[in-house]
N, CA, C and O atoms as a printed pandas DataFrame, in Angstrom:
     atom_number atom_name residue_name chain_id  residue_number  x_coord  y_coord  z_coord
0              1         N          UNK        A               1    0.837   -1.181    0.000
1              2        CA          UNK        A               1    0.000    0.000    0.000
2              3         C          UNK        A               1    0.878    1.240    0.000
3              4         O          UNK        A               1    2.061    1.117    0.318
4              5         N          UNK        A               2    0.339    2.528   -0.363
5              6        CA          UNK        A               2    0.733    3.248   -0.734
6              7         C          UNK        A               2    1.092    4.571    0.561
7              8         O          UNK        A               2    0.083    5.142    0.975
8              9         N          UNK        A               3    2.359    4.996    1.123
9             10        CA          UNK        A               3    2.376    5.479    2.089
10            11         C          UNK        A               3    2.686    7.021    1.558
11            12         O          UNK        A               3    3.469    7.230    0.632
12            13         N          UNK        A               4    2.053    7.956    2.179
13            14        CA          UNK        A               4    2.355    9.190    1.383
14            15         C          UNK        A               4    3.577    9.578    2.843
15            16         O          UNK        A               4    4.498   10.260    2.396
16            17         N          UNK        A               5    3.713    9.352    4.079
17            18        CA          UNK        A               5    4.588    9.766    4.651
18            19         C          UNK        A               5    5.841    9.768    4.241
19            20         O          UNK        A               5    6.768   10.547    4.461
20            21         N          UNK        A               6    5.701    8.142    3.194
21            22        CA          UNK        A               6    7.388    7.939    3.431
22            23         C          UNK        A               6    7.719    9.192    1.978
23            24         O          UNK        A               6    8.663    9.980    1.921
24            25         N          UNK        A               7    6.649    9.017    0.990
25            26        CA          UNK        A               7    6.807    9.754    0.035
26            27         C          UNK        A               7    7.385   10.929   -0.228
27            28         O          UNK        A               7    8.136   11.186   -1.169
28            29         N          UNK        A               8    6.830   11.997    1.058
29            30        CA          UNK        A               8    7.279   13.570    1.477
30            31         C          UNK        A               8    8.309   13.283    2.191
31            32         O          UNK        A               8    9.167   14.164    2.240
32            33         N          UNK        A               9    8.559   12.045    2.934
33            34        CA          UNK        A               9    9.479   12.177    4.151
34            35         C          UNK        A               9    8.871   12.963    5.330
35            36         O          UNK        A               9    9.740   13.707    5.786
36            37         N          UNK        A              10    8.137   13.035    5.748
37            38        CA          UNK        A              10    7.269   13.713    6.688
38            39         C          UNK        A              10    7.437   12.719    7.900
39            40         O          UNK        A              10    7.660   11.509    7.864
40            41         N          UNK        A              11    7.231   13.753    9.240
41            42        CA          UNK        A              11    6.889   12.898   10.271
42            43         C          UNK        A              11    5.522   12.909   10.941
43            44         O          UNK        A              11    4.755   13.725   10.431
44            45         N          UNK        A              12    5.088   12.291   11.833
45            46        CA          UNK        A              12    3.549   12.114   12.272
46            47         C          UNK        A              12    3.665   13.545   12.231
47            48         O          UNK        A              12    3.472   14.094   11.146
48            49         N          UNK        A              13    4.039   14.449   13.548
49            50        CA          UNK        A              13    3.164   15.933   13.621
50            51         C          UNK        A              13    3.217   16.638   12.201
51            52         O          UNK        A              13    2.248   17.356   11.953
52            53         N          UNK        A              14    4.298   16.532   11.140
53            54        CA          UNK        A              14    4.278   17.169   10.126
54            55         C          UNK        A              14    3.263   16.719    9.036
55            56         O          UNK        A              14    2.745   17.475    8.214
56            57         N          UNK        A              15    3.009   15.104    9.170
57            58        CA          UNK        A              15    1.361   15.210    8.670
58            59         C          UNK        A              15    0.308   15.563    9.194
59            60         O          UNK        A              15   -0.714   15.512    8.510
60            61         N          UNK        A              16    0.275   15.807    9.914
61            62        CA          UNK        A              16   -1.417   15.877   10.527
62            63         C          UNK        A              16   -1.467   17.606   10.555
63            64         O          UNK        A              16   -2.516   18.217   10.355
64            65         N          UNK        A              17   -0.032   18.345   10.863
65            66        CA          UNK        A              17   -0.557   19.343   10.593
66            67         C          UNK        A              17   -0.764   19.771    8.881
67            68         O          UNK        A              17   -1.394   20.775    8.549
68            69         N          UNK        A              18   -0.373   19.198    8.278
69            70        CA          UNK        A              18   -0.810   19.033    6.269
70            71         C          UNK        A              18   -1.951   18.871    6.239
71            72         O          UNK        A              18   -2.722   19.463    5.484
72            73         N          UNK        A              19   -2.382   17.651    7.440
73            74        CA          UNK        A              19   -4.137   17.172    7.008
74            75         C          UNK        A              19   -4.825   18.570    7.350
75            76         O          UNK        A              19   -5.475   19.198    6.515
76            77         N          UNK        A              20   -4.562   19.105    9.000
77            78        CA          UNK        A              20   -5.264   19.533    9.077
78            79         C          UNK        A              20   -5.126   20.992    8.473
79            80         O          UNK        A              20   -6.063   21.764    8.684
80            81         N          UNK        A              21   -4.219   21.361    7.862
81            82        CA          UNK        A              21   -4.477   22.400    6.767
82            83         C          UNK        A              21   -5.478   22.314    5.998
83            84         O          UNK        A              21   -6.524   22.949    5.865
84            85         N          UNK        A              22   -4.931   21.290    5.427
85            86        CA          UNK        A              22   -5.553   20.678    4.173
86            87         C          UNK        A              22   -7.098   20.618    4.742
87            88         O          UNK        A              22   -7.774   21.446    4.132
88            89         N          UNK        A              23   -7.697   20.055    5.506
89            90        CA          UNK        A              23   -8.850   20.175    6.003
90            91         C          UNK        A              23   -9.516   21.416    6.118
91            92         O          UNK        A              23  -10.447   21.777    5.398
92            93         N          UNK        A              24   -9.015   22.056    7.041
93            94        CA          UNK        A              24   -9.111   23.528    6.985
94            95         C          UNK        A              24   -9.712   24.692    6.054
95            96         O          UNK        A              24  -10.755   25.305    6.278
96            97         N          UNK        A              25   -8.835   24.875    4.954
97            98        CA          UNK        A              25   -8.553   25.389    3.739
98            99         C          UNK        A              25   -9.569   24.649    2.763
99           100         O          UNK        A              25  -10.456   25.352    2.281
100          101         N          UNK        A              26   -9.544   23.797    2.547
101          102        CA          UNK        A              26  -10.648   22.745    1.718
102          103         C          UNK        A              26  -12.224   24.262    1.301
103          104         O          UNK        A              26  -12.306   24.960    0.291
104          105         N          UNK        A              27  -12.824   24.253    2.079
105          106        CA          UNK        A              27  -13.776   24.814    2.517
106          107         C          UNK        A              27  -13.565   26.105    2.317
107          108         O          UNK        A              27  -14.186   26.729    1.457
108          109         N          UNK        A              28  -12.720   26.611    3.043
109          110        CA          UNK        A              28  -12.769   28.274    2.703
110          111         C          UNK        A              28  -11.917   28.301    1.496
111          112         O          UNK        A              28  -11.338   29.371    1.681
112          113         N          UNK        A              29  -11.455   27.837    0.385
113          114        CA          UNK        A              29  -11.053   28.005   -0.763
114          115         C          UNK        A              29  -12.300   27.839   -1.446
115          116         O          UNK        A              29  -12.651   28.758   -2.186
116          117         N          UNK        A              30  -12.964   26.926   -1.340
117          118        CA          UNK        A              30  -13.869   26.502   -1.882
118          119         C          UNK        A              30  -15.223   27.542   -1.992
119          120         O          UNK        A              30  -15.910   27.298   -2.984
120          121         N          UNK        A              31  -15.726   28.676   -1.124
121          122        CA          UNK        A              31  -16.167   29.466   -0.586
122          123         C          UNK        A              31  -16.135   30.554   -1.574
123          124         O          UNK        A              31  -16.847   31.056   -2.444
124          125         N          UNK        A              32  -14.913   30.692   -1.005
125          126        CA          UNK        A              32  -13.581   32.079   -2.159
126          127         C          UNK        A              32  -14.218   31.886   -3.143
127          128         O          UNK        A              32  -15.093   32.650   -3.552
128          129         N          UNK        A              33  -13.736   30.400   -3.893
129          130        CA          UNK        A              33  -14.242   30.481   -5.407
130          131         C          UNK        A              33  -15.771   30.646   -5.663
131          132         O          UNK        A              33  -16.139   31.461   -6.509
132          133         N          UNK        A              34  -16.660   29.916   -4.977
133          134        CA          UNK        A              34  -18.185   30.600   -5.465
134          135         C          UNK        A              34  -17.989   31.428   -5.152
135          136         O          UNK        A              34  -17.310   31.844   -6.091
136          137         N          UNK        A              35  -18.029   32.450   -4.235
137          138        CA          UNK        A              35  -18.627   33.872   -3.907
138          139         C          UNK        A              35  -17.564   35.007   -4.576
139          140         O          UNK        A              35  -17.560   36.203   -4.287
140          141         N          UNK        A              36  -16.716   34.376   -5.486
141          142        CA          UNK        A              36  -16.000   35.250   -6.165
142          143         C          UNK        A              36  -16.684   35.384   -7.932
143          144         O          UNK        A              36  -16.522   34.430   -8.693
144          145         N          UNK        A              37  -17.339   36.510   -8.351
145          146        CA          UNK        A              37  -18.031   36.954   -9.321
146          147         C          UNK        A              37  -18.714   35.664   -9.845
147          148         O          UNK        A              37  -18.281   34.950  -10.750
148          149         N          UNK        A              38  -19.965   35.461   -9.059
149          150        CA          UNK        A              38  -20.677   34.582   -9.185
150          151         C          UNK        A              38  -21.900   34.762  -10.631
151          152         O          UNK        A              38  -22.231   33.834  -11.369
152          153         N          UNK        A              39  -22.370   36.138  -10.724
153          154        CA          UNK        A              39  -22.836   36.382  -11.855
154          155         C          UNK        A              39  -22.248   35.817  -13.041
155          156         O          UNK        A              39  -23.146   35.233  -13.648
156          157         N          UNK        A              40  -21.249   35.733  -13.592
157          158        CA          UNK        A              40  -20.432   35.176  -14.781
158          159         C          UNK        A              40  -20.427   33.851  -14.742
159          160         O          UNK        A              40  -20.697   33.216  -15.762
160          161         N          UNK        A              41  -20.084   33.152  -13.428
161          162        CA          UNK        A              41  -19.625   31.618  -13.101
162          163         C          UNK        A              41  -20.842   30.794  -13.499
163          164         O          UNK        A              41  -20.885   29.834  -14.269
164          165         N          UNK        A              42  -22.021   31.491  -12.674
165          166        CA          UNK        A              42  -23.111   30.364  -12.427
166          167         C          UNK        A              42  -24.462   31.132  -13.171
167          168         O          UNK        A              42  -25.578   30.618  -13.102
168          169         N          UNK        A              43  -24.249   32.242  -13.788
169          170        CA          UNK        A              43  -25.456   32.539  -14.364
170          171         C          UNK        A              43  -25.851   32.071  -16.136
171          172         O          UNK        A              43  -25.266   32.081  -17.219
172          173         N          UNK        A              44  -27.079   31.723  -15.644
173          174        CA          UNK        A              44  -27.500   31.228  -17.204
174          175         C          UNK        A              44  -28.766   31.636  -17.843
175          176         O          UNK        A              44  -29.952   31.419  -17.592
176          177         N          UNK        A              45  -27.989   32.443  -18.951
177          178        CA          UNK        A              45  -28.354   33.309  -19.717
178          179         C          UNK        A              45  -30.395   33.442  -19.973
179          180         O          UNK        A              45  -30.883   32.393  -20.393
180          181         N          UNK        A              46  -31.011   34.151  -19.829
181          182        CA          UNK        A              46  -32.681   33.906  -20.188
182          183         C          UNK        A              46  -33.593   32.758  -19.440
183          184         O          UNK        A              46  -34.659   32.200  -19.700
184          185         N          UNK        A              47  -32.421   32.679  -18.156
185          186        CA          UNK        A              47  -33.138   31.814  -16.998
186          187         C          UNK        A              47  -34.159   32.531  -16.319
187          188         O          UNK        A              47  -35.258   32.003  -16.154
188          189         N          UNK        A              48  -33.857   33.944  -15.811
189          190        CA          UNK        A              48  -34.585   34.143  -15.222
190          191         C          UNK        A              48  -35.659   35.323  -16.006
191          192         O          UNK        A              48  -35.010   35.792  -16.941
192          193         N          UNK        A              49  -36.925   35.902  -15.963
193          194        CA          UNK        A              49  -37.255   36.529  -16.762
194          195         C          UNK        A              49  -37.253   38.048  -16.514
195          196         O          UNK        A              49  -36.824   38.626  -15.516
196          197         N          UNK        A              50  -37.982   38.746  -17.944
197          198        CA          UNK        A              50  -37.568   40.322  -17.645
198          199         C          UNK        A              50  -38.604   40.353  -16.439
199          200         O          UNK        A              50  -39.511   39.624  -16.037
200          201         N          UNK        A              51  -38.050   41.496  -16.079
201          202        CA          UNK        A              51  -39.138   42.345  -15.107
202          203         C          UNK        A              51  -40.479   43.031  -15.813
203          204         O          UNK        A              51  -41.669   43.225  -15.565
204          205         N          UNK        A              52  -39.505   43.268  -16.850
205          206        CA          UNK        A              52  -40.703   44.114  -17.800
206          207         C          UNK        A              52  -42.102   43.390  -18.479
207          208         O          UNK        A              52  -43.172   43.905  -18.805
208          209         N          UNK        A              53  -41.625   41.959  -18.551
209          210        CA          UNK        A              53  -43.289   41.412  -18.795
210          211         C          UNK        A              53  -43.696   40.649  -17.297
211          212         O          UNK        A              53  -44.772   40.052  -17.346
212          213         N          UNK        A              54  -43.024   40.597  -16.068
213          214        CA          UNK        A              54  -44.068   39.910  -15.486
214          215         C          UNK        A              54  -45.231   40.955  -15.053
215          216         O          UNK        A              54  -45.211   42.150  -15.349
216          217         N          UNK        A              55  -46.314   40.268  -14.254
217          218        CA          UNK        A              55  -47.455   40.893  -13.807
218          219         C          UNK        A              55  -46.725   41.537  -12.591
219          220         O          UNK        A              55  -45.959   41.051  -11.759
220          221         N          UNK        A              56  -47.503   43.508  -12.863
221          222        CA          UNK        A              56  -46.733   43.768  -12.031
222          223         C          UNK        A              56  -48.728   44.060  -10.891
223          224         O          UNK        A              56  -49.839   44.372  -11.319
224          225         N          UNK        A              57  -48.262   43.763   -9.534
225          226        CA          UNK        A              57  -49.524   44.239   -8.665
226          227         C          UNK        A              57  -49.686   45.363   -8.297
227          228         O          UNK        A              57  -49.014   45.847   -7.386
228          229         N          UNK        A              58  -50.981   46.265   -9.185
229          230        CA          UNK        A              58  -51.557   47.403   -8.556
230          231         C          UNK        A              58  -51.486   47.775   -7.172
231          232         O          UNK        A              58  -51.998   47.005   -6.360
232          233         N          UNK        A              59  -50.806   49.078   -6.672
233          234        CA          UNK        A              59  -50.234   49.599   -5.541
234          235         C          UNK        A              59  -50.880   51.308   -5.218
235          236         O          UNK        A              59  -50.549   51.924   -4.205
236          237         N          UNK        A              60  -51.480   51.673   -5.885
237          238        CA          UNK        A              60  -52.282   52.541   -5.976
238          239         C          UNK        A              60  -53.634   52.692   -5.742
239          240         O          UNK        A              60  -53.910   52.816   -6.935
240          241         N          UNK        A              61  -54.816   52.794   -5.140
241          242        CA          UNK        A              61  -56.293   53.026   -5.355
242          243         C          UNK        A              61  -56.761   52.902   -6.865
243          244         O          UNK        A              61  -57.444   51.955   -7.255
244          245         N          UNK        A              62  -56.376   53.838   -7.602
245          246        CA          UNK        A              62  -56.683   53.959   -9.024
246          247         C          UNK        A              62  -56.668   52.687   -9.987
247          248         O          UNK        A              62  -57.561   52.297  -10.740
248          249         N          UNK        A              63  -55.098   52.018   -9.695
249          250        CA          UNK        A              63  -54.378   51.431  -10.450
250          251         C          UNK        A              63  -55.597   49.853   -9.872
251          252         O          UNK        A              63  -56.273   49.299  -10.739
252          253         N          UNK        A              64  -55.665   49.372   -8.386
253          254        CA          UNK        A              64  -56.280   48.595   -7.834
254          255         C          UNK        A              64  -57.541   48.530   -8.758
255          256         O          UNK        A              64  -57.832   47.483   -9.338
256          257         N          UNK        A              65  -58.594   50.149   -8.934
257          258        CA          UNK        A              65  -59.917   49.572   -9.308
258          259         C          UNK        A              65  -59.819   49.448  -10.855
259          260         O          UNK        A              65  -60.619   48.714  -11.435
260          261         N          UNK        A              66  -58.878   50.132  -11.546
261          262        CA          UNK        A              66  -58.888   49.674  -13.119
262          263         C          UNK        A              66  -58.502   48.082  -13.624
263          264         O          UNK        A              66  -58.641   47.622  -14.757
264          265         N          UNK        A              67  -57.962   47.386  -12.383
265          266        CA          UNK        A              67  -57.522   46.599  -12.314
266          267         C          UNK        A              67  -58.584   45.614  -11.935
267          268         O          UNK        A              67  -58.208   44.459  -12.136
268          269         N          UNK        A              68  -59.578   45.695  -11.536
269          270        CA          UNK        A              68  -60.525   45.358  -10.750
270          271         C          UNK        A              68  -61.816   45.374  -11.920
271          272         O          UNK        A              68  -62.645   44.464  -11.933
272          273         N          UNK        A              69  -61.859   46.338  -12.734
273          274        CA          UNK        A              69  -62.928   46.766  -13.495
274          275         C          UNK        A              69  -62.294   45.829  -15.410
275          276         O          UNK        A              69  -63.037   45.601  -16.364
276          277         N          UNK        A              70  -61.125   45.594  -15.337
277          278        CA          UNK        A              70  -60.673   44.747  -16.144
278          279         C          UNK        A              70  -60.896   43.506  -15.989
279          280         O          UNK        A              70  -61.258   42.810  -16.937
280          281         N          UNK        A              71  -60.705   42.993  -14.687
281          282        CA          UNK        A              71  -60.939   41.749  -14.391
282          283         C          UNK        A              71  -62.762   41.370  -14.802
283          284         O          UNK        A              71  -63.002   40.338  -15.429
284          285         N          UNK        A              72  -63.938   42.324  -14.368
285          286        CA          UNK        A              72  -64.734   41.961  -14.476
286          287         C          UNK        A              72  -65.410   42.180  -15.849
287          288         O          UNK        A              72  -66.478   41.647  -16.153
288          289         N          UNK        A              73  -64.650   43.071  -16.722
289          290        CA          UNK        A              73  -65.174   43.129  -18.179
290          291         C          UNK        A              73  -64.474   41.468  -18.912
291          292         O          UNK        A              73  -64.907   40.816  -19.862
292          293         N          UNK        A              74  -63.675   41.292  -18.313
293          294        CA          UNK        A              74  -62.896   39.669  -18.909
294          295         C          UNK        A              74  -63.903   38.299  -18.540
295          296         O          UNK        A              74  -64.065   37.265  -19.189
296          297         N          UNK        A              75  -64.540   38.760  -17.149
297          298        CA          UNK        A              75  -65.433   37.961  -16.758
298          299         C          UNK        A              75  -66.589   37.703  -17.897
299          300         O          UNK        A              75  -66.748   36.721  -18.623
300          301         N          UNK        A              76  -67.517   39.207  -17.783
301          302        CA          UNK        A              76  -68.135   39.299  -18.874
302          303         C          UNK        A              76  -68.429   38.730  -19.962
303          304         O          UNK        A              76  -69.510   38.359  -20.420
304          305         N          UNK        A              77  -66.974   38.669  -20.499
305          306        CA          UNK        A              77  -66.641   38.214  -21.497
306          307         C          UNK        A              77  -66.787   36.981  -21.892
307          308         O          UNK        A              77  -67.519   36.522  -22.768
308          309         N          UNK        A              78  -65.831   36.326  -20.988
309          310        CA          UNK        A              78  -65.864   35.169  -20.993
310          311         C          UNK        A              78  -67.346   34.550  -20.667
311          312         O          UNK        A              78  -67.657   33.808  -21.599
312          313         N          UNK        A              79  -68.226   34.595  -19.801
313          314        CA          UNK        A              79  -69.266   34.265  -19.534
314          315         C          UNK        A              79  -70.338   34.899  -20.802
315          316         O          UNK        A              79  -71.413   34.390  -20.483
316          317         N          UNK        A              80  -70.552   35.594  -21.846
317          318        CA          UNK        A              80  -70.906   35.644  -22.845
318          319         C          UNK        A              80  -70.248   34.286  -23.948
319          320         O          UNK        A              80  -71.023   33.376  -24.243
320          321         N          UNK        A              81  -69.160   34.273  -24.353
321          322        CA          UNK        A              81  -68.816   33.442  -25.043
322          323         C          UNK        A              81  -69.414   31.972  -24.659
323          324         O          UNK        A              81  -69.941   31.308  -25.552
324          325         N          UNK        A              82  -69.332   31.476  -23.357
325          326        CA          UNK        A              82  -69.447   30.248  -23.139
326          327         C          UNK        A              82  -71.390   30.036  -23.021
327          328         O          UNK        A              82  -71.966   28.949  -23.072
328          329         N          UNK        A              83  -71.970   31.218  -22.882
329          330        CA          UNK        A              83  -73.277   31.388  -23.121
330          331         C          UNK        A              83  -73.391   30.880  -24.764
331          332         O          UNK        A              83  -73.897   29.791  -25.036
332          333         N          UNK        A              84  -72.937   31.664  -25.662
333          334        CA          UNK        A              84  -73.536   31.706  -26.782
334          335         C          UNK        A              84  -72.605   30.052  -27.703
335          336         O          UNK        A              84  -72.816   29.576  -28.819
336          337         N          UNK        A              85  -71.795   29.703  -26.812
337          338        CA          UNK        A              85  -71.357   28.479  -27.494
338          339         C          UNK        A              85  -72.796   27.121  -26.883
339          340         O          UNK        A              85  -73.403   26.330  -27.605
340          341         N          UNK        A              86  -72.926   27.309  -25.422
341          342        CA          UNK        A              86  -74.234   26.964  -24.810
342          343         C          UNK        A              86  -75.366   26.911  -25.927
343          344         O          UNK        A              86  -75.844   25.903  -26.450
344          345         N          UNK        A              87  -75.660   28.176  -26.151
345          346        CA          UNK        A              87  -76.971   28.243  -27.346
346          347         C          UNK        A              87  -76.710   27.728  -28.647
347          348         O          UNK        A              87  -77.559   27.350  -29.454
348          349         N          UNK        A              88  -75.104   27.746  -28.836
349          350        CA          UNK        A              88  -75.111   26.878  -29.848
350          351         C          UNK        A              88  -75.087   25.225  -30.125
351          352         O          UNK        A              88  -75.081   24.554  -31.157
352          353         N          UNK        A              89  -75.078   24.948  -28.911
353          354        CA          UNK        A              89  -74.763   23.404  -28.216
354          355         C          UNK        A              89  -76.416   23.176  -28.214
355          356         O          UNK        A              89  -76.913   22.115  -28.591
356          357         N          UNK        A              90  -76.983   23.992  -27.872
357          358        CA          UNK        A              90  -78.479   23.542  -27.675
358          359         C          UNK        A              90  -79.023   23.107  -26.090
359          360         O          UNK        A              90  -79.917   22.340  -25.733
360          361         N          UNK        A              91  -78.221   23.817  -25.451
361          362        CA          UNK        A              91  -78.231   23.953  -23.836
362          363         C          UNK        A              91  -78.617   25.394  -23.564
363          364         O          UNK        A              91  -78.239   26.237  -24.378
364          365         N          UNK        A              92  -79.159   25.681  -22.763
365          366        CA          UNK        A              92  -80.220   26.995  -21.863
366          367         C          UNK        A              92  -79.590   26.558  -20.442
367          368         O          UNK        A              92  -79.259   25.482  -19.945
368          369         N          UNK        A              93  -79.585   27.606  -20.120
369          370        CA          UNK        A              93  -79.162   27.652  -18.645
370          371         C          UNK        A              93  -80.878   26.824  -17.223
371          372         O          UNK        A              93  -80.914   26.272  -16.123
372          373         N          UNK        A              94  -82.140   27.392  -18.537
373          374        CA          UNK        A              94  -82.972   27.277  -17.679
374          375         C          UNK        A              94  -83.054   25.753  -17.987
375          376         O          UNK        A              94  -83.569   25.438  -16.914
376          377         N          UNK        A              95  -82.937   24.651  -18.609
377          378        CA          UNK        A              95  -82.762   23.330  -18.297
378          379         C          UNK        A              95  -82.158   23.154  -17.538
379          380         O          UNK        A              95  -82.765   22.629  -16.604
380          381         N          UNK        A              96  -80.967   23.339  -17.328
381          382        CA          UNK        A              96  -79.751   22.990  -15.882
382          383         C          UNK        A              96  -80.385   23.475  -14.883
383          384         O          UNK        A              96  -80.152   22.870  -13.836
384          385         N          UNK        A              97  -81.206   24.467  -14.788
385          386        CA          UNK        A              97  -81.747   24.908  -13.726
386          387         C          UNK        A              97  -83.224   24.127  -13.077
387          388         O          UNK        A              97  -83.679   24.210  -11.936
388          389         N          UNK        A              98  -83.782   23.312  -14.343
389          390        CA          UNK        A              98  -85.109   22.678  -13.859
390          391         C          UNK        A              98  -84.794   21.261  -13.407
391          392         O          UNK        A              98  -85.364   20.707  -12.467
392          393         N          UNK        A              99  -83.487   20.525  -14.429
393          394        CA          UNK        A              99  -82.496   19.183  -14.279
394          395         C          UNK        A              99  -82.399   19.310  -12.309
395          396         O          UNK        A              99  -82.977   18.526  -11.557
396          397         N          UNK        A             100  -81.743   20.198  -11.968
397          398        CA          UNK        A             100  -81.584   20.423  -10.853
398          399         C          UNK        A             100  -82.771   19.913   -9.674
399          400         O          UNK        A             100  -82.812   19.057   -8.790
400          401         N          UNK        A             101  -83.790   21.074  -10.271
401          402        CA          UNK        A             101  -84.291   20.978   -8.866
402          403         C          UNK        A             101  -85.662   19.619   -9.439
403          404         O          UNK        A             101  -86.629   19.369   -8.720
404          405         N          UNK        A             102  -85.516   19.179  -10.304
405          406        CA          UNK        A             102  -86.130   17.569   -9.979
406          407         C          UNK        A             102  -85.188   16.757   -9.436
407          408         O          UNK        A             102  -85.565   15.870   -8.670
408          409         N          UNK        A             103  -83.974   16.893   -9.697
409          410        CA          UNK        A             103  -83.172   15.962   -8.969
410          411         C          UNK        A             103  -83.232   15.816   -7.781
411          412         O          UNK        A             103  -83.386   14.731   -7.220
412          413         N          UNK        A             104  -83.086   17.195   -7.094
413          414        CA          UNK        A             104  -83.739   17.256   -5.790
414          415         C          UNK        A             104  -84.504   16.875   -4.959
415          416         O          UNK        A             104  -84.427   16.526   -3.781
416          417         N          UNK        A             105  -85.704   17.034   -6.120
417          418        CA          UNK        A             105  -86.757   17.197   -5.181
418          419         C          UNK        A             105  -87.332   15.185   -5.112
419          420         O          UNK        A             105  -87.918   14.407   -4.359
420          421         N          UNK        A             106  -86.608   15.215   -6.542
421          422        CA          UNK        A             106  -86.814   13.075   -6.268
422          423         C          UNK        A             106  -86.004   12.878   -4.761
423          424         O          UNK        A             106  -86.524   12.358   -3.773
424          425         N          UNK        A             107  -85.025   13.257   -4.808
425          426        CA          UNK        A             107  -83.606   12.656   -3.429
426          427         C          UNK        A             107  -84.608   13.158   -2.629
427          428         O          UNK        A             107  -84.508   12.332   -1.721
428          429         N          UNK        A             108  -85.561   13.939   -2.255
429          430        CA          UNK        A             108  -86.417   14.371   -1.241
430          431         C          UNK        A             108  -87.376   13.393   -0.538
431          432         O          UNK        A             108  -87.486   12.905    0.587
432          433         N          UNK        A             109  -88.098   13.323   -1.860
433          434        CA          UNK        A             109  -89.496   12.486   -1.617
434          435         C          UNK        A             109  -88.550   10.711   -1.512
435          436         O          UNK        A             109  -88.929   10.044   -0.549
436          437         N          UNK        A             110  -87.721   10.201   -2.184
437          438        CA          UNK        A             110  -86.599    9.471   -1.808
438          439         C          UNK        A             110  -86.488    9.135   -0.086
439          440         O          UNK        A             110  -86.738    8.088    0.511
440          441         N          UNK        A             111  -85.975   10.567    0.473
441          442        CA          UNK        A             111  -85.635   10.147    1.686
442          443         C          UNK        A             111  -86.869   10.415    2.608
443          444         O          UNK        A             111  -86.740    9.817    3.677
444          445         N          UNK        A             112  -88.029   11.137    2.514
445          446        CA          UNK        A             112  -88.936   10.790    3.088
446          447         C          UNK        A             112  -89.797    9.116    3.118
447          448         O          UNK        A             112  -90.254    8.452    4.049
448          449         N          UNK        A             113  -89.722    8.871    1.531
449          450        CA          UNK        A             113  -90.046    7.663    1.828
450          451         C          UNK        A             113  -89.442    6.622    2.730
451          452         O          UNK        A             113  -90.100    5.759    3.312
452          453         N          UNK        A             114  -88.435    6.737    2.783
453          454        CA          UNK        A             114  -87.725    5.851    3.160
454          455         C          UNK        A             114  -87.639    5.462    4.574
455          456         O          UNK        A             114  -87.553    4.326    5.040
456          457         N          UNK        A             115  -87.694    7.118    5.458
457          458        CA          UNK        A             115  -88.066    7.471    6.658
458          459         C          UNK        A             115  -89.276    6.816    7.291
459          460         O          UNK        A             115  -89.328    5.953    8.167
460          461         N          UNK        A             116  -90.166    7.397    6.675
461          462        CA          UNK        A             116  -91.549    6.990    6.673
462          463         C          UNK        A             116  -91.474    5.983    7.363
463          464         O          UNK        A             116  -92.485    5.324    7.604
């Protein structure tokens, strides 16, 4: 096997104080090198995004209700479209609404009977 003492010629205290350099140092070299211009080392390129398109949150009164009054014209919106795809499907809101309350009202008379 391979002896690194006899190699250097070293004696016990003159290794161990090597190890424990070497131990030592390990770590704070290691340190040094990340936290030395880490932007260049470890950054990758269109990882992270602009600022300029994320959503930025209304911080103002003003900014809050235009923000607020957008949201509900989108609502609108959307709830028109899925209406008139509805009417084109050949669905009414007032079927879902009558589907309903027979369903009901069977699970009703259902659990009265049953009671009974």
């Amino acid at each position: 096997m391979f002896n690194i003492r006899k190699f250097f010629n070293l004696t016990r205290s003159q290794f161990e104080l090597a190890k424990f350099t070497f131990y030592l140092l390990t770590p704070i070299s290691v340190m040094y090198y990340v936290g030395i211009d880490t932007d260049r080392k470890f950054s990758v390129p269109g990882y992270w995004p602009d600022p300029d398109t994320l959503n930025k949150i209304p911080k103002e009164p003003y900014e809050i209700q235009a923000e607020l009054a957008r949201m509900r014209a989108a609502k609108i919106e959307r709830r028109k479209r899925l209406e008139e795809k509805a009417k084109a499907l050949g669905i009414s809101p007032d079927d879902e609404d009558n589907e309903i309350t027979e369903t009901s009202t069977q699970a009703a008379t259902t659990e009265t009977s049953t009671t009974a």
